[in-house]
PDB file with one MODEL, atoms N, CA, C and O in Angstrom:
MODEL        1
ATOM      1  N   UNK A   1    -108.845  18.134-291.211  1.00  0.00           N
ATOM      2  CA  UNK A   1    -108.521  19.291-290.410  1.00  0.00           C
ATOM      3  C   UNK A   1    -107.839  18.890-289.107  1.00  0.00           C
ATOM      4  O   UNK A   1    -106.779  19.359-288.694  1.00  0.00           O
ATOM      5  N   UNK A   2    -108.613  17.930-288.496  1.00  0.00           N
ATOM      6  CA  UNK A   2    -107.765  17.437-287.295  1.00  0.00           C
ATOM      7  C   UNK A   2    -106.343  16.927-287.647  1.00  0.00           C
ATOM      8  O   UNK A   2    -105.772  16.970-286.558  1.00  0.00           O
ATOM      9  N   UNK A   3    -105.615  16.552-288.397  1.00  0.00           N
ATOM     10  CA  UNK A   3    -104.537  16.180-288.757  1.00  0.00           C
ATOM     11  C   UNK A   3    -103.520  17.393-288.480  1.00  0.00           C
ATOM     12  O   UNK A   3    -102.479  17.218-287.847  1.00  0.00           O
ATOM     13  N   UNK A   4    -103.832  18.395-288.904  1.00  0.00           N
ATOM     14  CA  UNK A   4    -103.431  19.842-289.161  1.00  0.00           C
ATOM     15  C   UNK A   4    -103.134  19.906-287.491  1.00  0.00           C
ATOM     16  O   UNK A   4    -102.063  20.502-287.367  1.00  0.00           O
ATOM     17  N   UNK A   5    -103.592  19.577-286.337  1.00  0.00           N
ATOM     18  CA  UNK A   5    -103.024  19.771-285.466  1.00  0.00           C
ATOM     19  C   UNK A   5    -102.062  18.998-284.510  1.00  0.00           C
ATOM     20  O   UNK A   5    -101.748  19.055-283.321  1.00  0.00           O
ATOM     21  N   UNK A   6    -101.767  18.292-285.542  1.00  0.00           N
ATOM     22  CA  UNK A   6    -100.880  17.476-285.324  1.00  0.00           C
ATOM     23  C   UNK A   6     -99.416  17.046-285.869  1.00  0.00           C
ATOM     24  O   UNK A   6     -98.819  15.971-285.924  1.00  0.00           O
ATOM     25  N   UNK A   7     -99.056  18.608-286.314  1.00  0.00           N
ATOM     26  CA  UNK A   7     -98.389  18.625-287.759  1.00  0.00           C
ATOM     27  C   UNK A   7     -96.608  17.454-287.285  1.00  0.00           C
ATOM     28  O   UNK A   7     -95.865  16.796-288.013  1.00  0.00           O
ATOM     29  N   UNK A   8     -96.598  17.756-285.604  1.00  0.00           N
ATOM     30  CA  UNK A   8     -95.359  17.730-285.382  1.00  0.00           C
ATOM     31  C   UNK A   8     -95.440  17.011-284.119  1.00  0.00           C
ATOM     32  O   UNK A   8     -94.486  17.028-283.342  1.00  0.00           O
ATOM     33  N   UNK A   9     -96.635  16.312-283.835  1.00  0.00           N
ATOM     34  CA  UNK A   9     -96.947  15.906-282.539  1.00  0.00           C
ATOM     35  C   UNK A   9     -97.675  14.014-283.266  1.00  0.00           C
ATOM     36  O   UNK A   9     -98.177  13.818-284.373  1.00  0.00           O
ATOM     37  N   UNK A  10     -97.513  13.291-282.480  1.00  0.00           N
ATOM     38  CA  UNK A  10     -98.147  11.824-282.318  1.00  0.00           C
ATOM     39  C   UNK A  10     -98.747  11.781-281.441  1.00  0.00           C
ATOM     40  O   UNK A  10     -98.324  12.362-280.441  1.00  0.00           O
ATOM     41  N   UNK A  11     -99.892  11.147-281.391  1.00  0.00           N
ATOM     42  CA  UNK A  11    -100.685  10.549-279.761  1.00  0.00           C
ATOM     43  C   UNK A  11    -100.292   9.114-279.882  1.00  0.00           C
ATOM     44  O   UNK A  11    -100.527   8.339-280.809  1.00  0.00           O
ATOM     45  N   UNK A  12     -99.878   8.984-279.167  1.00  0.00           N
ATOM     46  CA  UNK A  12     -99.435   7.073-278.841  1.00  0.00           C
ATOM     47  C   UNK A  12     -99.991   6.833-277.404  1.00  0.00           C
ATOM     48  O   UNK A  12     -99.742   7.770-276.645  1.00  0.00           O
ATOM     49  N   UNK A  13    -100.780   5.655-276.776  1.00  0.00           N
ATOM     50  CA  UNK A  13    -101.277   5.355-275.832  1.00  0.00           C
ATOM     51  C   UNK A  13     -99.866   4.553-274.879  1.00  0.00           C
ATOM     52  O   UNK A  13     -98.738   4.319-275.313  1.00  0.00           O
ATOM     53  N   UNK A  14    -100.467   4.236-273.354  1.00  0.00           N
ATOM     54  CA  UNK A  14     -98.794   3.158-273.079  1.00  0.00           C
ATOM     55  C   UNK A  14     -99.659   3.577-271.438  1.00  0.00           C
ATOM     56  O   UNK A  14    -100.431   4.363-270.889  1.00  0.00           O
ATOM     57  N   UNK A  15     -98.558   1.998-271.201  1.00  0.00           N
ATOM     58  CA  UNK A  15     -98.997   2.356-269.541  1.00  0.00           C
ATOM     59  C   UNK A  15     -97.934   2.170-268.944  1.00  0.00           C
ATOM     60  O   UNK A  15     -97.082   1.347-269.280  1.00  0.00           O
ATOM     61  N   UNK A  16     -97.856   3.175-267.667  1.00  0.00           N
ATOM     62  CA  UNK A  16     -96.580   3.449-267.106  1.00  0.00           C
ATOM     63  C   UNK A  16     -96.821   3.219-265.445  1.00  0.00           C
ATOM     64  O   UNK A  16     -97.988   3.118-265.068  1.00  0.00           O
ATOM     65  N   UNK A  17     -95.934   3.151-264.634  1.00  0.00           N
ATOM     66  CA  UNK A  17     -95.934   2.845-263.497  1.00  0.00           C
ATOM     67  C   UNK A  17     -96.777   3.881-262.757  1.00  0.00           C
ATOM     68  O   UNK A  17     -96.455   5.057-262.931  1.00  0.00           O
ATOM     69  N   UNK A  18     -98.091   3.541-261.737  1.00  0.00           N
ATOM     70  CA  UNK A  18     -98.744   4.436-261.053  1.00  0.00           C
ATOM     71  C   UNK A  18     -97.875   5.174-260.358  1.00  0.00           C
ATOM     72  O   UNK A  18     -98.465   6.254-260.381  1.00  0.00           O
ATOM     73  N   UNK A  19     -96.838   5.370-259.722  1.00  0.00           N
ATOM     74  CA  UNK A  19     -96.190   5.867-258.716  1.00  0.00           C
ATOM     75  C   UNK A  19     -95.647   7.073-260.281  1.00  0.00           C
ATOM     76  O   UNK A  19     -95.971   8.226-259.997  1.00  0.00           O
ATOM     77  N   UNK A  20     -95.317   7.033-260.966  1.00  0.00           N
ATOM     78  CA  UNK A  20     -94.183   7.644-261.999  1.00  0.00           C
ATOM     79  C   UNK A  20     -95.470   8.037-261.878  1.00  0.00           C
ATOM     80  O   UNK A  20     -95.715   8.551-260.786  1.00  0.00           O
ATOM     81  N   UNK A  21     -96.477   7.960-262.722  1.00  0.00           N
ATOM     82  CA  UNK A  21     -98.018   8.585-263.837  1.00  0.00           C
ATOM     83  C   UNK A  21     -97.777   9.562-262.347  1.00  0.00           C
ATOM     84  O   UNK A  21     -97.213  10.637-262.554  1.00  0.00           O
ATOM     85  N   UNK A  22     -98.048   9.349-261.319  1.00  0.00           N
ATOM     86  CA  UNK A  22     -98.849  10.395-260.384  1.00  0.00           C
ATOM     87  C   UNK A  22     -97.400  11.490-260.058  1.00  0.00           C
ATOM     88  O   UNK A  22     -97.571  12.698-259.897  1.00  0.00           O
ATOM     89  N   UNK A  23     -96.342  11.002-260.013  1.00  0.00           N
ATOM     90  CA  UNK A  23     -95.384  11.901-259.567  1.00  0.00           C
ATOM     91  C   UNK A  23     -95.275  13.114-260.971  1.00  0.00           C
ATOM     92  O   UNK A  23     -94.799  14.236-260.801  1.00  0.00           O
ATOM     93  N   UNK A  24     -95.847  12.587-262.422  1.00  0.00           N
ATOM     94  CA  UNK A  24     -95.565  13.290-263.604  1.00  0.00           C
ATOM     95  C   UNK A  24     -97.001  14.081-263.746  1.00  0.00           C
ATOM     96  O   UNK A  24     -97.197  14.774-264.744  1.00  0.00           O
ATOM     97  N   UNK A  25     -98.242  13.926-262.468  1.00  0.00           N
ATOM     98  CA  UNK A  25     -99.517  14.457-262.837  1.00  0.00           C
ATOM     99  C   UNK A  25     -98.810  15.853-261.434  1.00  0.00           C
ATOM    100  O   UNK A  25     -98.980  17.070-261.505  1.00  0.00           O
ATOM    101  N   UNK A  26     -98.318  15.350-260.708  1.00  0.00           N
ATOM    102  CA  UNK A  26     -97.827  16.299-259.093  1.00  0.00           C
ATOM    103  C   UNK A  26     -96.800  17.343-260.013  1.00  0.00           C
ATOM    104  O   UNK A  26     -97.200  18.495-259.844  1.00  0.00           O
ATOM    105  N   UNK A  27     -96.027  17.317-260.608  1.00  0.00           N
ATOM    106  CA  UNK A  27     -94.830  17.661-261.514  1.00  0.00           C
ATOM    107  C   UNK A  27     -95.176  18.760-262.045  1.00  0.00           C
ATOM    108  O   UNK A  27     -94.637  19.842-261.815  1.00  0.00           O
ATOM    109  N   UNK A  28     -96.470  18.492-263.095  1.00  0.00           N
ATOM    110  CA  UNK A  28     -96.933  18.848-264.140  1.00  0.00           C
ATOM    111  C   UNK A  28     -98.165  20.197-263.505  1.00  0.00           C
ATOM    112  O   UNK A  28     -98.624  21.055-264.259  1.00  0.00           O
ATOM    113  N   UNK A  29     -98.372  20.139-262.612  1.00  0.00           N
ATOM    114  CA  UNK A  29     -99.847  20.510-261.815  1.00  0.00           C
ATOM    115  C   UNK A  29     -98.592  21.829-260.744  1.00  0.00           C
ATOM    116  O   UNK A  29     -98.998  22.980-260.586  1.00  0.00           O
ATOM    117  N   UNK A  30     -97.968  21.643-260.481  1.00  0.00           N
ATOM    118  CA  UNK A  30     -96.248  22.071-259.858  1.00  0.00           C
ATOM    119  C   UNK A  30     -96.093  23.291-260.761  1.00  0.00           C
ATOM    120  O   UNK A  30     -96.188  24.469-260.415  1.00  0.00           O
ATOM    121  N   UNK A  31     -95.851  22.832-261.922  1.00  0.00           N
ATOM    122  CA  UNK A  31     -95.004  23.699-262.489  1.00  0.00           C
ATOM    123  C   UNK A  31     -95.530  23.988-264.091  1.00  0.00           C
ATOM    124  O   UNK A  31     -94.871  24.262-265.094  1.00  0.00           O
ATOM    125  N   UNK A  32     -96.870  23.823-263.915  1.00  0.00           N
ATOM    126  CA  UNK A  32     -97.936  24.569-264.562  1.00  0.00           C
ATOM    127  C   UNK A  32     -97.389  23.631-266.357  1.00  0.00           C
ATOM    128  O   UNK A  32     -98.142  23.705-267.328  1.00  0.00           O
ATOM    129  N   UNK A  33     -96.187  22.943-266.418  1.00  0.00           N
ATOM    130  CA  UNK A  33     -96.046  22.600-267.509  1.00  0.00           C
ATOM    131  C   UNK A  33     -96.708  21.322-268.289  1.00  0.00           C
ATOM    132  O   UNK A  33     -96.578  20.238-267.721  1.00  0.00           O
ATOM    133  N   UNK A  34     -97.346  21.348-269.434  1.00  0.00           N
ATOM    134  CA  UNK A  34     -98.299  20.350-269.702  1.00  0.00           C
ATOM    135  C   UNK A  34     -97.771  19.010-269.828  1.00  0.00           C
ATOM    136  O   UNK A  34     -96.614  19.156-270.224  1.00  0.00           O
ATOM    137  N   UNK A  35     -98.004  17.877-269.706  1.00  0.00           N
ATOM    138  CA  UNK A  35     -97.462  16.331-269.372  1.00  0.00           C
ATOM    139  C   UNK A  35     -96.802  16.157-270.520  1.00  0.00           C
ATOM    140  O   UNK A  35     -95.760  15.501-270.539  1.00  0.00           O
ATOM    141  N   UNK A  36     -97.401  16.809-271.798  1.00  0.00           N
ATOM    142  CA  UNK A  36     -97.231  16.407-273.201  1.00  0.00           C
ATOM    143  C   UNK A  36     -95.340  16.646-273.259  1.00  0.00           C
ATOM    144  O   UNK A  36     -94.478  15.843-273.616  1.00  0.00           O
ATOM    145  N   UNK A  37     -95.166  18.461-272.612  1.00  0.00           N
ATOM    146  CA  UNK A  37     -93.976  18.650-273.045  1.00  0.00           C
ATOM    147  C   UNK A  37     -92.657  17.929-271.754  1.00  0.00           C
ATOM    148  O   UNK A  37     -91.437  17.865-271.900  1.00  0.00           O
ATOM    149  N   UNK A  38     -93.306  17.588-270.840  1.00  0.00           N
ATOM    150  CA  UNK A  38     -92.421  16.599-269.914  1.00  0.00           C
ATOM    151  C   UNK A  38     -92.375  15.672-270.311  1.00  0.00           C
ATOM    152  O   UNK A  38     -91.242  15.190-270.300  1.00  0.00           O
ATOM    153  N   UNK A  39     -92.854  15.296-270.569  1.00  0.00           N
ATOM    154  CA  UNK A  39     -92.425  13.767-271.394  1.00  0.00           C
ATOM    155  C   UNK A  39     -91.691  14.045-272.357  1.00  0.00           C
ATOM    156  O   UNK A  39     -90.673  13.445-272.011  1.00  0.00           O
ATOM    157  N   UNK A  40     -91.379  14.648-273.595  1.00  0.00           N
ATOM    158  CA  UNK A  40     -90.643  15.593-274.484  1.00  0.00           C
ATOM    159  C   UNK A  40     -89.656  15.500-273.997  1.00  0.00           C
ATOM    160  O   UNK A  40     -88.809  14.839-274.598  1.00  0.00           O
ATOM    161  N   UNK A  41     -89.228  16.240-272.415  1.00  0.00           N
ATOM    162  CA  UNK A  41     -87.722  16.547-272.145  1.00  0.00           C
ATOM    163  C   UNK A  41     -87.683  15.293-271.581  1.00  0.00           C
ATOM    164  O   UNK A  41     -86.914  14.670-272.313  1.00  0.00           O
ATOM    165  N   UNK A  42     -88.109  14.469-270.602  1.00  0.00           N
ATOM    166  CA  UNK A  42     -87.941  13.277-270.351  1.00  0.00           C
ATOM    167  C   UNK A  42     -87.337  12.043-271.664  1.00  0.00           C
ATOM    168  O   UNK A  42     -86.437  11.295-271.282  1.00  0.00           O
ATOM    169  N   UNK A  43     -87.772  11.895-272.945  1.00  0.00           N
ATOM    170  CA  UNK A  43     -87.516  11.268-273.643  1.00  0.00           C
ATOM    171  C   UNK A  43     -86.200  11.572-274.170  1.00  0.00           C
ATOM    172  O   UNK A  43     -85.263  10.805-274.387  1.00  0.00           O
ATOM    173  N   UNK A  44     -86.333  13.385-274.412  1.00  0.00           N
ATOM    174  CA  UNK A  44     -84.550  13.900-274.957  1.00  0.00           C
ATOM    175  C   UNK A  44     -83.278  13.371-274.275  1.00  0.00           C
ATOM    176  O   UNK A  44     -82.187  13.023-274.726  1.00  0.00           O
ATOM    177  N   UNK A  45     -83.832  13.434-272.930  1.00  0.00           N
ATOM    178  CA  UNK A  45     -82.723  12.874-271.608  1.00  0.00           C
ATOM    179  C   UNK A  45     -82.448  11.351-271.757  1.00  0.00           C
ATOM    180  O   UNK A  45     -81.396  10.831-271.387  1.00  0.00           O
ATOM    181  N   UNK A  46     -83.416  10.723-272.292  1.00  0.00           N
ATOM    182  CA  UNK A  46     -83.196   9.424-272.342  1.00  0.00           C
ATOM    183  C   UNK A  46     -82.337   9.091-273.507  1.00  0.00           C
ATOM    184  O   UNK A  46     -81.343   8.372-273.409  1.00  0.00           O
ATOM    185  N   UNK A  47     -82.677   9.542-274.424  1.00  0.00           N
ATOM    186  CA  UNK A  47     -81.906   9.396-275.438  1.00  0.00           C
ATOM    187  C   UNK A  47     -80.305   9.934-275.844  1.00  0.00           C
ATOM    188  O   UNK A  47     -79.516   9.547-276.706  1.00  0.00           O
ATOM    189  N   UNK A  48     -80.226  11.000-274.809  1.00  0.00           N
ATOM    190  CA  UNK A  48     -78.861  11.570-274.486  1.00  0.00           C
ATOM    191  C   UNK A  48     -78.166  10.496-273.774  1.00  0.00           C
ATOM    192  O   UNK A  48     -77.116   9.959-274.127  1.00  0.00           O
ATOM    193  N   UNK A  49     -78.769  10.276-272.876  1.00  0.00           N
ATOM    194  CA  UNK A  49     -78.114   8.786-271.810  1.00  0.00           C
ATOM    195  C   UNK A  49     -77.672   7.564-273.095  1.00  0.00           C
ATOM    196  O   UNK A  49     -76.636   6.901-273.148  1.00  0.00           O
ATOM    197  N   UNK A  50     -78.684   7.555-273.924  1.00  0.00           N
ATOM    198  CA  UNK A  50     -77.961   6.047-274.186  1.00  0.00           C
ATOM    199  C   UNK A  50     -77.085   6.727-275.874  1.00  0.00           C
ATOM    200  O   UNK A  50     -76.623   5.803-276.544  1.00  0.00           O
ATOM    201  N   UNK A  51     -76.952   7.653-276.274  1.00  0.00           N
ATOM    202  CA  UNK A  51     -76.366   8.257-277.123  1.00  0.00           C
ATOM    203  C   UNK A  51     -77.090   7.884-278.504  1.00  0.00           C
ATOM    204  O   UNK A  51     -76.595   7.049-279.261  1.00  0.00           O
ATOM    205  N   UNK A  52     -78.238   8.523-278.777  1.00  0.00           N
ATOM    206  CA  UNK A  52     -79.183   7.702-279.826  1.00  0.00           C
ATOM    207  C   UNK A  52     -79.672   9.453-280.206  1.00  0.00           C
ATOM    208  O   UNK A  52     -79.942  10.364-279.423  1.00  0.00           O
ATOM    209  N   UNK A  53     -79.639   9.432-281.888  1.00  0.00           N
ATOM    210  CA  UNK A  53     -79.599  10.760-282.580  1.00  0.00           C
ATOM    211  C   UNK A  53     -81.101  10.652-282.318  1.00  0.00           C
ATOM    212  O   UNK A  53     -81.613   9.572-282.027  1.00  0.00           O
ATOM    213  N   UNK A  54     -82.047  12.186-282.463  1.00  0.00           N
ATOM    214  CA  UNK A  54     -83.082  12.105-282.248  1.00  0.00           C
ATOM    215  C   UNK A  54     -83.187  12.225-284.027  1.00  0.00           C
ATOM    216  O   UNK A  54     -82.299  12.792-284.664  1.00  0.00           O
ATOM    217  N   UNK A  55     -84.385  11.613-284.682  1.00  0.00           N
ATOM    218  CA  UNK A  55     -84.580  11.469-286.065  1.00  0.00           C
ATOM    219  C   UNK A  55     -85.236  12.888-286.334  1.00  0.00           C
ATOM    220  O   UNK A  55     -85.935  13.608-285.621  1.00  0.00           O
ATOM    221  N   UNK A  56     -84.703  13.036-287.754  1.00  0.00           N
ATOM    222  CA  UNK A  56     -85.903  14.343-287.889  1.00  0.00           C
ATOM    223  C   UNK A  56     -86.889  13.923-288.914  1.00  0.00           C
ATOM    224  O   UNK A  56     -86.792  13.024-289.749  1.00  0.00           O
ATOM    225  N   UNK A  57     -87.638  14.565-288.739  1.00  0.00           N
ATOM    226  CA  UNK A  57     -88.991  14.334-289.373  1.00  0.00           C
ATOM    227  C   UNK A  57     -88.891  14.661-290.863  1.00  0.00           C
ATOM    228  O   UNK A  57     -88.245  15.593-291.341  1.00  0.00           O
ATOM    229  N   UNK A  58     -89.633  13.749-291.538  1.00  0.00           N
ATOM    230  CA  UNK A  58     -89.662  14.162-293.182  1.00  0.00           C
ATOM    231  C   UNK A  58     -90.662  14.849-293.196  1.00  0.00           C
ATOM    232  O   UNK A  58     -91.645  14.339-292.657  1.00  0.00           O
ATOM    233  N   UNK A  59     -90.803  16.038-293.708  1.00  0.00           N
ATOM    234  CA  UNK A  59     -91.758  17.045-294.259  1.00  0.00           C
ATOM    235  C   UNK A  59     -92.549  16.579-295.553  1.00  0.00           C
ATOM    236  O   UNK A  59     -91.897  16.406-296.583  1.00  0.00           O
ATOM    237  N   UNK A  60     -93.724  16.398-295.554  1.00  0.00           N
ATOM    238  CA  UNK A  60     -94.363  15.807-296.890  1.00  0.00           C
ATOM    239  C   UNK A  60     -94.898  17.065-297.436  1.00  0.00           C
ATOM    240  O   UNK A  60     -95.499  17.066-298.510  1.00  0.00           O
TER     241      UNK A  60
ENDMDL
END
């Protein structure tokens, strides 16, 4: 069942610079939007910058 909520989402762990983590907890706390989906547009942007297709997901 827990899988099921995860149909389209990964949890991956990682450690990131304290100054970034707290400016993305100030951000997030700001503008009521959850860390999960800033990071989301943060990653799209990154990947626009270096010109890299985003993959799509295989549906099982």
């Amino acid at each position: 069942m827990a899988n099921n909520l995860y149909k389209t989402r990964k949890q991956y762990t990682m450690t990131v610079d304290t100054k970034l983590f707290d400016t993305l907890n100030e951000l997030s706390r700001q503008t009521r939007i959850p860390k999960s989906k800033l990071v989301d547009e943060a990653l799209e942007l990154l990947f626009e910058k270096h010109q890299i297709e985003i993959l799509v997901q295989n549906e099982e």
